[in-house]
N, C-alpha and C positions, 0 to 999 in steps of 0.2 A: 360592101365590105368584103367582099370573095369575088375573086378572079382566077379561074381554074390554071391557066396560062402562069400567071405570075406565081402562084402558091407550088404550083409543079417546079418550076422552074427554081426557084425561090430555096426547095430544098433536095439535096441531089438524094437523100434516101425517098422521097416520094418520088423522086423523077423513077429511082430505080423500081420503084413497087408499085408504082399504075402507069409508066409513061405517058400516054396520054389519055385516057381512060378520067374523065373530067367530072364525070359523075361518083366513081370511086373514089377521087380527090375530096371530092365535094363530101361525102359521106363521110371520109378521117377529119376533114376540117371540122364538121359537129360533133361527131363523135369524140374527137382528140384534139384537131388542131388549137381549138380556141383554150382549151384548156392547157394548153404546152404553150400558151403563148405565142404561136404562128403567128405570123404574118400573113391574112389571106389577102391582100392587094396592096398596093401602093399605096392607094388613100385610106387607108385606115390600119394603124398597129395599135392592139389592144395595151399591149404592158405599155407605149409612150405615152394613149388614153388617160390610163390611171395614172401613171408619174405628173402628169400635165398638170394635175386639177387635183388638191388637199381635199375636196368632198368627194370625192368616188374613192380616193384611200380612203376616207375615213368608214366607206357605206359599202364600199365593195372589196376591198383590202384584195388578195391576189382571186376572188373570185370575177375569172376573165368570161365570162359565160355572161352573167349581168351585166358585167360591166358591157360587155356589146350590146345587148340588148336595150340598155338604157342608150348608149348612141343610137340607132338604131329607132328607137322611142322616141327620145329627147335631145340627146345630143346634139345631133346635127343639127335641128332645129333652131338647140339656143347656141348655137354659132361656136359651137365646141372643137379645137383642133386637134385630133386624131393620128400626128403624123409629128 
């Protein structure tokens, strides 16, 4: 669900404030990113996650933190599309 490359890339104020510095990306993605909504890869956006699927609005509503966690958990498992 994180890919330091893409997540830099992906937002030109991150590229500006760790260019590649992959582990301080990595540390705004927990810290902030999932909760802003980010996109940490290609295969996985958390807001399309929950748009996707009427029970994770219903159970996770914009908390984007679980709701990855439950992909992450479950998700992927029960064959859930993320993208």
């Amino acid at each position: 669900v994180f890919d330091p490359v893409y997540y830099i890339n992906k937002y030109s104020d991150l590229k500006a404030a760790f260019g590649t510095n992959y582990e301080a990306a990595y540390n705004h993605f927990i810290a902030n990113g999932i909760n802003e909504g980010r996109q940490g890869s290609s295969e996985f956006n958390v807001v399309k996650y929950i748009n996707n699927y009427a029970d994770l609005q219903e159970v996770f509503g914009p908390n984007y933190s679980k709701a990855l966690e439950h992909y992450m958990v479950n998700g992927r498992n029960e064959g859930r599309i993320a993208v």
